[in-house]
Structure formats: structure tokens, C-alpha cells
C-alpha positions as CSV (number, residue, x, y, z in Angstrom):
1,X,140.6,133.7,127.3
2,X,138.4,135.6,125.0
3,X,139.9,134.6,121.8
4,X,139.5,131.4,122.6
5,X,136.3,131.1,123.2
6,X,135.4,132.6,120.4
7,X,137.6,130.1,118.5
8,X,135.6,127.6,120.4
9,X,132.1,129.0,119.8
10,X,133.3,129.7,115.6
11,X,134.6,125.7,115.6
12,X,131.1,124.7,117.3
13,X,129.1,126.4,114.8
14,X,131.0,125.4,112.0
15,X,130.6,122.1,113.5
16,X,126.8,122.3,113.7
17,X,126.5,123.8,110.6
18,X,128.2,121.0,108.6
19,X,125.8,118.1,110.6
20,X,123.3,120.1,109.7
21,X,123.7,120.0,105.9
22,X,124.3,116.3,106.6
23,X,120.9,116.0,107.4
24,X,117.6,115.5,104.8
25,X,114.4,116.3,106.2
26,X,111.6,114.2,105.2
27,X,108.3,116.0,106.5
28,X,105.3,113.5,106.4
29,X,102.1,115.8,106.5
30,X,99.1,113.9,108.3
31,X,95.2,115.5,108.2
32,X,92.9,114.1,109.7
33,X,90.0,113.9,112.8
34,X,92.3,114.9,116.2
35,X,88.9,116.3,118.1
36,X,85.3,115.8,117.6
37,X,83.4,112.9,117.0
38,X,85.9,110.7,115.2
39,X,89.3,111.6,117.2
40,X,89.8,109.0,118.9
41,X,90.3,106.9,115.3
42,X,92.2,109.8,114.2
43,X,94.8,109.9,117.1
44,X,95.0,106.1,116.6
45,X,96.0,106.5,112.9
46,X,98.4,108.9,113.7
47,X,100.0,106.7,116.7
48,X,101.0,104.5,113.8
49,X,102.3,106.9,112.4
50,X,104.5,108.0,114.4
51,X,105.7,104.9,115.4
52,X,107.0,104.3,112.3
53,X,108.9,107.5,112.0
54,X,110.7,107.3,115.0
55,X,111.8,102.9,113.8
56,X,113.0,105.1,110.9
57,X,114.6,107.5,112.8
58,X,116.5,105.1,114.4
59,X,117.7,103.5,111.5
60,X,119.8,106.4,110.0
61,X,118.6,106.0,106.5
62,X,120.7,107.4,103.7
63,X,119.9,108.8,100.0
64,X,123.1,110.8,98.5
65,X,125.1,110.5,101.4
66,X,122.7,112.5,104.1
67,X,120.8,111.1,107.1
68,X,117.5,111.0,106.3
69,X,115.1,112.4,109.4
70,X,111.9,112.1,109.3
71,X,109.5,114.5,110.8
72,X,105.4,114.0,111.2
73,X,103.8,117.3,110.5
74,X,99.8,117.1,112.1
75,X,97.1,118.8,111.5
76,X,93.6,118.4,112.9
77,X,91.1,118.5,110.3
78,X,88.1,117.1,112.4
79,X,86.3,115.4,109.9
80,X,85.5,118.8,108.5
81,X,85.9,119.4,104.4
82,X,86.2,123.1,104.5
83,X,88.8,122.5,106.9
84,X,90.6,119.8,105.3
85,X,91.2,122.0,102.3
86,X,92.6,125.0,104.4
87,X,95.2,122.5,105.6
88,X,95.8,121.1,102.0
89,X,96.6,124.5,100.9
90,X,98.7,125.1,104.2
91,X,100.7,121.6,104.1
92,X,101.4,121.8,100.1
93,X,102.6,125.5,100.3
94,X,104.9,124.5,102.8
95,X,106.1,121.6,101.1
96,X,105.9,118.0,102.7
97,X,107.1,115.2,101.2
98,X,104.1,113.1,101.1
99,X,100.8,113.0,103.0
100,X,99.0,110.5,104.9
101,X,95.3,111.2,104.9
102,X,92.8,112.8,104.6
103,X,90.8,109.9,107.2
104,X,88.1,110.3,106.1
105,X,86.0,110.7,102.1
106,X,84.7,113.9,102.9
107,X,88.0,115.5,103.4
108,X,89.6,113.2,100.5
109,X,87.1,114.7,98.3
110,X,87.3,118.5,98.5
111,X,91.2,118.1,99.4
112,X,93.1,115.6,97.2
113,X,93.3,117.6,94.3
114,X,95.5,120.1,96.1
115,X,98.2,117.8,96.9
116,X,98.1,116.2,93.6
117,X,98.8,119.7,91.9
118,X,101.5,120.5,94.0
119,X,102.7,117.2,93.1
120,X,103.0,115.4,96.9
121,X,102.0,111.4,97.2
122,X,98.9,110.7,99.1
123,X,98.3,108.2,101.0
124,X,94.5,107.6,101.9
125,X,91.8,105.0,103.7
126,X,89.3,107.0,102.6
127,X,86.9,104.8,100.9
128,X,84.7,105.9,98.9
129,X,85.5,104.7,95.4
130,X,85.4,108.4,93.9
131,X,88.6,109.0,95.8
132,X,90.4,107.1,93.4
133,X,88.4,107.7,90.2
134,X,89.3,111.3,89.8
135,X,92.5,110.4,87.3
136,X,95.1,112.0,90.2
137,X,98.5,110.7,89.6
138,X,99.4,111.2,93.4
139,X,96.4,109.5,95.1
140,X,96.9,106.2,96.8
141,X,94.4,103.7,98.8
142,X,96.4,102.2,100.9
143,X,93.4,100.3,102.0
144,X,90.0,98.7,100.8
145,X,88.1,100.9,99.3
146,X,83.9,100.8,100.3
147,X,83.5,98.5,97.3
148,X,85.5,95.9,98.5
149,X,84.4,96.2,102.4
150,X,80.6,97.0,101.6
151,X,80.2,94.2,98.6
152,X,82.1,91.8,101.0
153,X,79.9,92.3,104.2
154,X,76.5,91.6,102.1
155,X,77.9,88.5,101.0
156,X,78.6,87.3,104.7
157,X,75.2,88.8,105.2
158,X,73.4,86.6,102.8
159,X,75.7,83.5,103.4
160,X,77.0,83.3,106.2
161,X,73.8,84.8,108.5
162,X,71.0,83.7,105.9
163,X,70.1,86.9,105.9
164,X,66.9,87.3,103.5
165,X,65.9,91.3,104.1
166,X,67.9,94.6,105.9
167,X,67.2,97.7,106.2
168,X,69.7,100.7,105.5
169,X,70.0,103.6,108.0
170,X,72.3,106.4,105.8
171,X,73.9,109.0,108.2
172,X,74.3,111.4,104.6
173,X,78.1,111.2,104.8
174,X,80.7,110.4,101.7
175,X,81.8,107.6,103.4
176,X,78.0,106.3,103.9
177,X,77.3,106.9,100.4
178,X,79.9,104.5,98.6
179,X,79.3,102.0,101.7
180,X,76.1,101.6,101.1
181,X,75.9,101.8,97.8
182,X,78.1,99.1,97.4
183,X,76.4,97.0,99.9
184,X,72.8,97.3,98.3
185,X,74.6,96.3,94.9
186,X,76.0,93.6,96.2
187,X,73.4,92.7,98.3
188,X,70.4,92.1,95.5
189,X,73.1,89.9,93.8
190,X,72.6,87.6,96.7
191,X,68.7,88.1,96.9
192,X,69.0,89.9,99.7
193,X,66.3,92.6,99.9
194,X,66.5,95.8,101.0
195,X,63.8,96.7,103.3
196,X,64.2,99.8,103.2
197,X,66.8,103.4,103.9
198,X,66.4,105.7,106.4
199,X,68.4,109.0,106.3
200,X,69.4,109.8,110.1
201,X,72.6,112.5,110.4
202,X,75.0,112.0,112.6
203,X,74.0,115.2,113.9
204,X,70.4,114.1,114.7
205,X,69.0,113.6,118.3
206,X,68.0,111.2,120.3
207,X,64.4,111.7,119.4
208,X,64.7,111.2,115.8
209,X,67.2,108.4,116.5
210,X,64.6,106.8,118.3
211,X,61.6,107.5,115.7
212,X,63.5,106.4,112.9
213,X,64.3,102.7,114.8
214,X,60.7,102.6,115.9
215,X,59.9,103.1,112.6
216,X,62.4,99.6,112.0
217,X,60.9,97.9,114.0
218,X,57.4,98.1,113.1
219,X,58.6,96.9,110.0
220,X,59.7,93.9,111.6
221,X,63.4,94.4,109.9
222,X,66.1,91.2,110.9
223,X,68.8,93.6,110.9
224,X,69.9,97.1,110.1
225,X,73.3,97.9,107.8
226,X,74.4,101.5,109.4
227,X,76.7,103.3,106.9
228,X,78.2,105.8,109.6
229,X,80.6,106.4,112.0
230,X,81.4,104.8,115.9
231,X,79.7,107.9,117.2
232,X,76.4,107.8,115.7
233,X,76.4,104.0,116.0
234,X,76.5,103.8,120.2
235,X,73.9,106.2,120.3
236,X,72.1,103.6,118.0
237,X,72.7,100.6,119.9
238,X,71.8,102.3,123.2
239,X,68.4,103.3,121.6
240,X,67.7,99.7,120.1
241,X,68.3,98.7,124.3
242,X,65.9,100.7,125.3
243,X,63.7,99.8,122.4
244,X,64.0,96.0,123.4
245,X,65.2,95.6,119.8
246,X,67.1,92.2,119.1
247,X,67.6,93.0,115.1
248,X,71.7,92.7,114.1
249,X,73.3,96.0,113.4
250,X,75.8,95.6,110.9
251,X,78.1,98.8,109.5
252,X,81.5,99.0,108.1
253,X,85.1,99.8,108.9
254,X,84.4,103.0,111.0
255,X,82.2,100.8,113.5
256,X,85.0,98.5,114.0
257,X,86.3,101.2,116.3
258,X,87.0,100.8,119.9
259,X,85.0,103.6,120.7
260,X,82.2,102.1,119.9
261,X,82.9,99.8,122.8
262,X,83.3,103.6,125.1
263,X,79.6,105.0,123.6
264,X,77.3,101.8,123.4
265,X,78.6,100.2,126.7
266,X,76.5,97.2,127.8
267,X,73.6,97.6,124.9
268,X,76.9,96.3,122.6
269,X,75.6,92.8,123.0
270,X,76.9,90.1,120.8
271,X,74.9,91.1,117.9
272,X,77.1,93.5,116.2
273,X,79.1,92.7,113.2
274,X,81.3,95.1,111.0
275,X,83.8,94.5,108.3
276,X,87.9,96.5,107.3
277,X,90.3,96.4,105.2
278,X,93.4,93.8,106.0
279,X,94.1,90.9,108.1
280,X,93.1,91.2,111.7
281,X,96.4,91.9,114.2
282,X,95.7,88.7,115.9
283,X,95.8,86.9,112.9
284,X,98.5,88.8,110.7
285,X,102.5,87.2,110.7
286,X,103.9,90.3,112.3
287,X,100.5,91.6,114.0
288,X,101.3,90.3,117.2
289,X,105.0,92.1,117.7
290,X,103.5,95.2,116.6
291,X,100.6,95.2,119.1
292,X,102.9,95.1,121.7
293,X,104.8,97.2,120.2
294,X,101.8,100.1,120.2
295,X,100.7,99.1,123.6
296,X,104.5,99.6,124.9
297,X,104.1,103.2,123.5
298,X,101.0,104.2,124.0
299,X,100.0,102.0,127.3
300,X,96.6,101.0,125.0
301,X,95.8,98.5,122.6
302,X,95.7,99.8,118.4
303,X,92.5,100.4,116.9
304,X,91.7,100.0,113.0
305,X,94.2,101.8,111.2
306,X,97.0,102.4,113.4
307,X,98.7,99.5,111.4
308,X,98.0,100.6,108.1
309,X,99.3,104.2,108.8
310,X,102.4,102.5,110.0
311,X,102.6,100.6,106.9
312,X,101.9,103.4,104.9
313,X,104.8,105.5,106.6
314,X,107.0,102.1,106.1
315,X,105.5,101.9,102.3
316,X,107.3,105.6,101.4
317,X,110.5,105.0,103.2
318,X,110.7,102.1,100.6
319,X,110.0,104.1,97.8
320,X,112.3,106.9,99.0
321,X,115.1,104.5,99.2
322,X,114.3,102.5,95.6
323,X,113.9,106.1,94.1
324,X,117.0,108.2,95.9
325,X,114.4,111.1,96.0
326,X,112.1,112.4,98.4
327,X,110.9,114.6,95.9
328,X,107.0,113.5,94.7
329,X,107.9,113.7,91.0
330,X,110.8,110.8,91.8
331,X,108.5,108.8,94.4
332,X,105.7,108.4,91.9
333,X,107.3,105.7,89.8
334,X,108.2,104.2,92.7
335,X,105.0,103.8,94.6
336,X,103.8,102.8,91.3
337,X,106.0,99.7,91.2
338,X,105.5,98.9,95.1
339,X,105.7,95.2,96.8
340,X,105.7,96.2,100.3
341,X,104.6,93.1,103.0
342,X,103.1,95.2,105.8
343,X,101.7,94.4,109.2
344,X,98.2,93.4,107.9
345,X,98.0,93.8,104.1
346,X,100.5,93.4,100.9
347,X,100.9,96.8,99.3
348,X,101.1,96.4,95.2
349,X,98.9,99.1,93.4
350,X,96.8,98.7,90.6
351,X,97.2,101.5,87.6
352,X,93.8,103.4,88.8
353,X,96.3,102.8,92.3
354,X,94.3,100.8,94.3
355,X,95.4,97.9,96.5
356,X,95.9,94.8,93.9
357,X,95.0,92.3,96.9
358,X,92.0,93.8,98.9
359,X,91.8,91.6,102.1
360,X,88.4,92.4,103.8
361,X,87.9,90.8,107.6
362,X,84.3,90.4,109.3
363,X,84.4,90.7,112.6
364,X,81.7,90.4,115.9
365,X,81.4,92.0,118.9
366,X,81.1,89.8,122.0
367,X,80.9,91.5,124.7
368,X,83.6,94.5,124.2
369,X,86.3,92.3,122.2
370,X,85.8,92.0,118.4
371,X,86.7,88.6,117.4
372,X,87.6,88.0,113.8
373,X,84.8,85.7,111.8
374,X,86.5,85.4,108.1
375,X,88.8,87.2,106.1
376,X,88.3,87.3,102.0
């Protein structure tokens, strides 16, 4: 009875061990905000993300004869640059595949250039322009960049709101920086003037929040472009309540975010208006399915990017397959020579890799539902 269950137990792990070499591990690193200010945007991004790894996973994908699994390897950088380049040095020495991330231009900044050396894809939203401009083989946008989403939201501005004057409030970020800058260019190619810019950190209280909108007001400004994030942007709207304040608050991609909705409550009003990358879900081919889809998972409707994360998972399964490689060095070519039709954009990069058809969407707020105005 012994002998044969050691037969037994030497066939089983021979067994194992042969499925087991059967199998190719694709590890998908993600960085990005998981606590702090910005983490419920980050746990949205990666919700797509996953997602898409486990349609994958049921698809038993195959390069040189092995199932392909794929595996999402997190890590919380919480909006933080010093800690976004700890986990670049931690996710390239332990060698992923390819990376989605960093969320946000901070991170991007002090962190891409690790994953490029070690030679691993990146796949980014960060959007400041720089991201890209840094000649780094392995960095992708896989969505507009802030000179597509800020230029595009001070044309509405000026045409479609006959906007004359703004003012700028700049929370000192990355991100802020190419927003605005991009905005105020575009902007004074319209005639629209800027009033003036305000530097307010997201860090900043509620008394200086309210001094620097006082200040806004006494200058009589129609409306206010805030380059920041959903955070610092509730705590804006609740002060321009309180205020009495009827100007329009207008921001980019990061105050498209349902937590907005969460921080401002009812000073949201109907007077908010932000711009991102894509089609909007309601609007997009195969946006409705895969709302339902999230919303079946995750018992809550996406937010921003939780569809272009999915895309971008869905973008590298592509280019694993057209390639036979999960190694960077082979999925480089590939990416490069992308057509990918995802939920809300068309992935085909441009040599400096940027999006080759960069969709932006204005959207209101009306009431707690963003409705979609124009997409161009």
C-alpha cells in the first residue's frame, strides 16, 4: 500500500510538473494611486485591468505551444514620485512583462526611465506632454495627452460658451503644468484672455482655498480653469457655495472623476464642465456591453480610465500574439505597428508613440451624472 502511493504521489508530481512547464506567465505590472487622495481613480484603472486579464485568462491564449496566463502584479504608488520609483526599481528587477502606469505625470516622470532601461513596454495616461518627449523607446500614451485635452477644452471654452476671459487656479502638479499650459496656448489663439493664475496646492486649506476664490471673485472672473485633481476640486466647489459664487469651473480629465460627485455633493450644480481622452461609454460601439460588464463585477458603474486600462491590457495581448514573445525587446515592433479598436479609442501610435487619433470628449455635470456635450 505504501509503494503505491508513492507511485501515485511520483505520477502526480510528474503530472504537475509537466502542466506546469505548459504554462507562460505573463506578469502585467500596474503602479499607480491605490490610497490617498486619488485612489478611488486608481482602483478604477486597475478594475479594468483586471478585467481584462481574467477575458484573457479564459481564452487559453497560445505562443510556442504554452498557455499563456496572465497575472496583474499591483503596486500602490499613491500619487507619490519617490514612491513610484522605488516600485519601478522593484517591478523591473523582478521582471514583468510590461507595465500599465504610472497614473499619474508625476510618477511618469521620475519613473519611466527605469522601465525603459530594463527594456519593459509602458503603457501610460499620464499626460503631460514630457512623458513622451524624453526619446524612450518603451513609453506609450495610450491616451490624450494634456495638449490634446487642454487645447481642446479652450476651444469649447471660447466657442461653444463664448467665453471672453478665465482665470487659472494651478494646484503646482505635473499634470497641472502641461494642462494648463496647453489650455492658456490654446486659449489666446481664440482671444480668450486669461485673467489671471493662482497657485493653490492641493495640500492647501480651506482658508487659503477660500482667499484665493475671494480673491476671483473680486475680480469679477466668468469662470475658473482648475488644472488639479477630483480632490482639490470638491473642496473648490463647496467653497464657491458658500461664497455664492455662480462662475463655471472648468478642469480636465482628473475632474471628470466620480469622486468628484462623493466630495462636492450638492454645491456640484450644473455648472461644471471637464474634458478626457476617448469616446464616452455611452456613446462608444462596445461601451455599453462593457459597462455592464464592470458593473456585473464590481457592483458600480466605471469611472474615466477603467476602459482604457482594459484596452491597454487587450492592446499587449495583441501584440504578444502578432510578435510570439512576451519579451519587451519582441513586443516593441509590435506595439509600434498597432491597429487595436478598443472600447472607447482606436490604438495606432505615432513614431514619438502617441495616439495617431486623439479623441477628446467635453462633458457637464448636471446634477451628479456627466453627460457628454461633443467629442473632437
Amino acid at each position: 500500500m505504501l509503494t503505491i502511493s508513492v507511485s501515485a504521489a511520483l505520477s502526480l508530481a510528474v503530472h504537475a510538473t509537466s502542466k506546469a512547464e505548459d504554462i507562460q506567465l505573463v506578469r502585467l505590472g500596474f503602479s499607480g494611486p491605490l490610497s490617498g487622495a486619488n485612489a478611488a481613480a486608481g482602483k478604477d484603472a486597475l478594475n479594468g485591468m483586471q478585467m481584462a486579464v481574467e477575458r484573457l485568462n479564459q481564452q487559453a491564449l497560445q505562443i510556442e505551444g504554452k498557455a499563456l496566463r496572465f497575472e496583474v502584479v499591483a503596486r500602490d504608488d499613491q500619487s507619490n514620485p519617490q514612491r513610484g520609483l522605488e516600485i519601478a526599481r522593484e517591478l523591473s528587477a523582478s521582471r514583468i512583462n510590461a507595465l500599465l502606469g504610472p497614473f499619474t505625470s508625476g510618477v511618469a516622470m521620475t519613473s519611466i526611465k527605469v522601465y525603459n532601461d530594463a527594456a519593459i513596454p509602458v503603457l501610460t495616461i499620464a499626460s503631460n506632454p514630457k512623458v513622451t518627449q524624453a526619446n524612450l523607446n518603451y513609453v506609450f500614451r495610450i491616451a490624450a495627452s494634456d495638449a490634446d485635452i487642454g487645447a481642446k477644452l479652450a476651444q469649447y471654452a471660447a466657442r461653444n460658451l463664448k467665453l471672453k476671459s478665465i482665470a487659472v487656479i494651478d494646484d503646482g502638479s505635473v499634470y497641472a503644468q502641461g494642462l494648463i499650459d496647453a489650455f492658456q496656448k490654446s486659449a489666446r489663439s481664440m482671444g480668450l484672455q486669461i485673467s489671471s493664475r493662482e497657485k493653490l496646492s492641493d495640500t492647501a486649506d480651506d482658508a487659503s482655498v477660500s482667499r484665493t476664490l475671494q480673491t476671483l471673485r473680486n475680480d469679477k472672473a466668468p469662470a475658473i480653469f482648475f488644472g488639479g485633481y477630483a480632490a482639490q476640486g470638491g473642496r473648490l466647489l463647496k467653497a464657491m457655495q458658500q461664497l455664492k459664487m455662480d462662475a463655471m469651473l472648468l478642469g480636465g480629465d482628473a475632474l471628470c472623476a466620480a469622486d468628484l460627485v462623493r466630495l462636492a455633493g450638492d454645491s456640484l450644480g450644473n455648472n461644471t464642465y471637464c474634458a478626457e481622452g476617448g469616446v464616452w461609454l455611452t456613446r462608444a460601439a462596445d461601451g455599453a456591453v462593457f459597462s455592464a460588464g464592470y458593473q456585473r463585477r464590481f457592483a458600480y458603474a466605471p469611472d474615466v480610465y477603467a476602459a482604457t486600462y482594459y484596452d491597454g491590457v487587450m492592446l499587449l495581448a495583441q501584440a504578444i500574439k502578432s510578435s510570439g514573445s512576451i519579451a519587451g525587446p519582441q513586443l516593441l515592433p509590435a506595439l509600434l505597428k498597432s491597429r487595436y479598436k478598443g472600447v472607447t479609442a482606436s490604438y495606432e501610435f505615432t513614431g514619438q508613440r502617441e495616439l495617431k487619433e486623439s479623441t477628446v470628449t467635453i462633458l457637464r455635470f448636471k446634477g451628479s451624472t456627466l453627460v457628454p456635450l461633443a467629442s473632437f
